[in-house]
N, C-alpha and C positions, 0 to 999 in steps of 0.2 A: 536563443541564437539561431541564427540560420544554417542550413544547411551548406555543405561544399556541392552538391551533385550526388553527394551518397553512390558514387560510380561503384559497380562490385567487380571490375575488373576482370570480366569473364566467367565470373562466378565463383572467384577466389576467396578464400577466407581473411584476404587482405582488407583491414576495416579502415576507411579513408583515403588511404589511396596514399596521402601524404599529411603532413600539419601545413598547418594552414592559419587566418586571421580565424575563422569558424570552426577548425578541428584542431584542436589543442590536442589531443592523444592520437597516435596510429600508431597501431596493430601489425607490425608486417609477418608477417604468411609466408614461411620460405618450407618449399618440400626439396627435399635431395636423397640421392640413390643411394643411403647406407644407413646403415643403424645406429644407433643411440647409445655410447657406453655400452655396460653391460647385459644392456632388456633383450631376454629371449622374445624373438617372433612370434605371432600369430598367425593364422590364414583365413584369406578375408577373398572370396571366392569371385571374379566377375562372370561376366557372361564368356562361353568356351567361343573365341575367336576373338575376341576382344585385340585390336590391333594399336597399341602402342602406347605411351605416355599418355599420349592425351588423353585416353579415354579414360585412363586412372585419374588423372586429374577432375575430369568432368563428372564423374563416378562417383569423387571421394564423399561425400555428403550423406549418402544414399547406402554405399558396399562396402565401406569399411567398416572395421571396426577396431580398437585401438587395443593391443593388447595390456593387461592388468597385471601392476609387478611393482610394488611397494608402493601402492597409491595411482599409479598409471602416470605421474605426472610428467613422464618424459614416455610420452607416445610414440610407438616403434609399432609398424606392422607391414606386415608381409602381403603381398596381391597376388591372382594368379593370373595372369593375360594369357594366359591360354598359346605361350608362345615358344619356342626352341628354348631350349638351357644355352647357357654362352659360357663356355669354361672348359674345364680339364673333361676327358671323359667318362673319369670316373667320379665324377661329382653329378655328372648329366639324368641319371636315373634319379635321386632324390631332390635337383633344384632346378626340374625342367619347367620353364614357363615360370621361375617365382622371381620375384624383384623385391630385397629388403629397402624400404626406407624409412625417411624418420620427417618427423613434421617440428620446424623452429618456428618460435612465436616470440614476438619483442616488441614491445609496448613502449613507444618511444613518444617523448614527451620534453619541456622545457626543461634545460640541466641545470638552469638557476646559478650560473657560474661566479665563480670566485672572482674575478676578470671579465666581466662580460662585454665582448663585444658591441651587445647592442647599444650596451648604457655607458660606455666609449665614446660611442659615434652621436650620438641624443644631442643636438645644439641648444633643442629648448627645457629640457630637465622635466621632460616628460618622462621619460623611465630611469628610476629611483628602486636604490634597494631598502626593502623595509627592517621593521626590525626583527624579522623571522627570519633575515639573511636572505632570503627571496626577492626577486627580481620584477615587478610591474612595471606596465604602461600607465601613466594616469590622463585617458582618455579625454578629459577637457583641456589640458594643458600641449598635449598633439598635434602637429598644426601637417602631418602628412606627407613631411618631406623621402622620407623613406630610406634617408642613411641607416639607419639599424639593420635592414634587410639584408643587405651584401655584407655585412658585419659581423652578423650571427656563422660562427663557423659551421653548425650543425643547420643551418634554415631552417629555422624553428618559425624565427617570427615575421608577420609579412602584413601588407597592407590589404583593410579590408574594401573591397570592392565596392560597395555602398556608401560608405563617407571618407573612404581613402585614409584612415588614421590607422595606424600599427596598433595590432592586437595580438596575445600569445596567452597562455598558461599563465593564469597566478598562484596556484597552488593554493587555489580557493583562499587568497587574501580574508576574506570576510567572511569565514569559515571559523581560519584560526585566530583572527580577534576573537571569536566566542570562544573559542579554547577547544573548537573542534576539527578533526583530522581534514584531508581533503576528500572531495565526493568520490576520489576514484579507489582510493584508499579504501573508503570505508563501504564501498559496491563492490571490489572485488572479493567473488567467493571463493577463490582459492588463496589470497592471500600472496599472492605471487608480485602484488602493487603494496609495499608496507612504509609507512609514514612516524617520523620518529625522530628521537635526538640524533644528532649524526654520526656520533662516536660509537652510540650503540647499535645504531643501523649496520656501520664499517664491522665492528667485532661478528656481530648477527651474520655479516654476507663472506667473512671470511670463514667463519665456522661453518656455510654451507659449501663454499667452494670446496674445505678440504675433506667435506663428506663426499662430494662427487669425487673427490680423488680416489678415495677409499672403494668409492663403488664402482671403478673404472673408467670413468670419463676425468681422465688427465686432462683433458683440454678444455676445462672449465676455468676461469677468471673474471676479476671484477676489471670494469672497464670505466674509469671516471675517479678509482677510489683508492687509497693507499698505493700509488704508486710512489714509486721514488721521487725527493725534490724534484729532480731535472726533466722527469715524466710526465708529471702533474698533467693532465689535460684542462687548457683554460684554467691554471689556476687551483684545479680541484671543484668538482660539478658537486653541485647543490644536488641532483638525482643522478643517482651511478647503476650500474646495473652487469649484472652476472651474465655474463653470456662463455658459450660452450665455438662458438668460430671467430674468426678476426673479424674485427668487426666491421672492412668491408662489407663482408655479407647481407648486414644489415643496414645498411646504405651509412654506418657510422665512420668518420673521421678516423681514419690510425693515429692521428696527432693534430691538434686544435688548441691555438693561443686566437684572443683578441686580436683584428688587425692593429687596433690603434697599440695594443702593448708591445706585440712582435714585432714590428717598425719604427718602436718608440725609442728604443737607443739609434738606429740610422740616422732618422730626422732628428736627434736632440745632436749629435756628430755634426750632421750635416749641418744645422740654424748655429750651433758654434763655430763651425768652421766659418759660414759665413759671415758673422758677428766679426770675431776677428780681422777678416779679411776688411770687411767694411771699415773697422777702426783702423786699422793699419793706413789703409786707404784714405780716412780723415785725419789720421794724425801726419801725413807724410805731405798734404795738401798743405797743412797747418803750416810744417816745417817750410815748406816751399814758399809760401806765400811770407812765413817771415824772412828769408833769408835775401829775397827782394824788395822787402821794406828798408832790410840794413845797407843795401846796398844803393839805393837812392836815397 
């Protein structure tokens, strides 16, 4: 496949930049000023005079180092810029020049929805759900019009630039006819990307969430999965995923139906109403027109 531009966005650990018809996964990269649940800090030293955020950011590749604490997997550490302590005074001797933060990472990808938007809007039955419950494009039948795009609540999927046909994540369709996982699944080494029945995946992700409760990050939740009926996102997403902030943060939807489904009782109201109207209107025509035949 081609590439999108491979932009690094100033040199961020942001991988893609966004999804796209050629980048079916992004990575977003978010650093912010506070720690991670319960991980004690480390110190991770810059150059003395070091002046400000930025240069942490530009830096982090190179001077940090992430501290180690049950696996390291939620990375917390400490910088020292070399600058004034900002606080109470008697904290100012031991947290002069230090800045706790923590590093979020979200691996966002096609949700394969219950209700999917795109395959809503589809005129020519170009995107079809298979029988993995999964969601494709079927590339020959595509003719480019590009309703699916505005469709998708999440923009996931978008037209490719080269032959203008909608392209998105199949979750390696032709993977799992062979009865094997998807690539990203089975490339990630941490395990963080896991592929699976769905009921067991949901059991698997709540069992993690209420270990993070345990270990102090209360603000952990599945976002796509076991919510309430009336919550469901889209229906209930085909990929769901654990995240520790709202999911703003990760450019995610608070709340996401199909347009064609969330509109679909107005307009069926609205084509009833006017249906009615219309007959009423041809029945009272009808009336009129006989009641001047009776009368001549």
């Amino acid at each position: 496949m081609p590439d999108d531009g491979m932009n690094l966005l100033g040199m961020s650990m942001d991988n893609t930049g966004d999804l796209g018809a050629n980048s079916w996964r992004h990575v977003t990269f978010i650093e912010r000023e506070k720690p991670l649940g319960e991980q004690q800090t480390g110190l991770a030293g810059l150059p003395t005079g070091a002046s400000g955020i930025s240069h942490m950011t530009e830096s982090v590749a190179t001077s940090l180092r992430a501290t180690e604490r049950r696996g390291g997997e939620l990375g917390t550490v400490t910088v020292d810029l070399g600058m004034p302590s900002i606080g109470p005074p008697e904290q100012a001797a031991g947290n002069a020049g230090r800045i706790d933060f923590s590093w979020l990472m979200m691996s966002d990808v096609c949700k394969h929805c219950t209700h999917a938007g795109c395959l809503d809007a589809c005129p020519t039955g170009a995107l079809i759900r298979t029988e993995f419950e999964t969601v494709i494009v079927q590339p020959d039948i595509c003719n480019g019009c590009g309703y699916c795009v505005p469709s998708c609540p999440f923009g996931v999927i978008d037209r490719d630039p080269y032959d203008g046909r909608a392209a998105k994540c199949t979750l390696c369709y032709d993977r799992l006819e062979d009865g094997l996982e998807p690539a990203c699944a089975k490339a990630c080494p941490t395990d963080s990307i896991q592929f699976g029945e769905y009921d067991e995946l949901v059991e698997r992700a709540h069992g993690r969430v209420l270990e993070l409760h345990e270990r102090g990050l209360e603000s952990a939740y599945l976002y796509g999965a076991g919510d309430d009926p009336g919550e469901q996102l889209a229906g209930n997403l085909g990929a769901f995923f654990l995240l520790t902030e709202p999911p703003e943060r990760f450019g995610l939807p608070a709340q996401a139906d199909s347009p064609v489904q969330e509109n679909m009782p107005a307009a069926t109201v609205a084509g009833l109403a006017a249906g009615v109207v219309a007959a009423a209107a041809t029945v009272a025509g009808f009336v009129l027109a006989h009641r001047r035949g009776r009368r001549r």
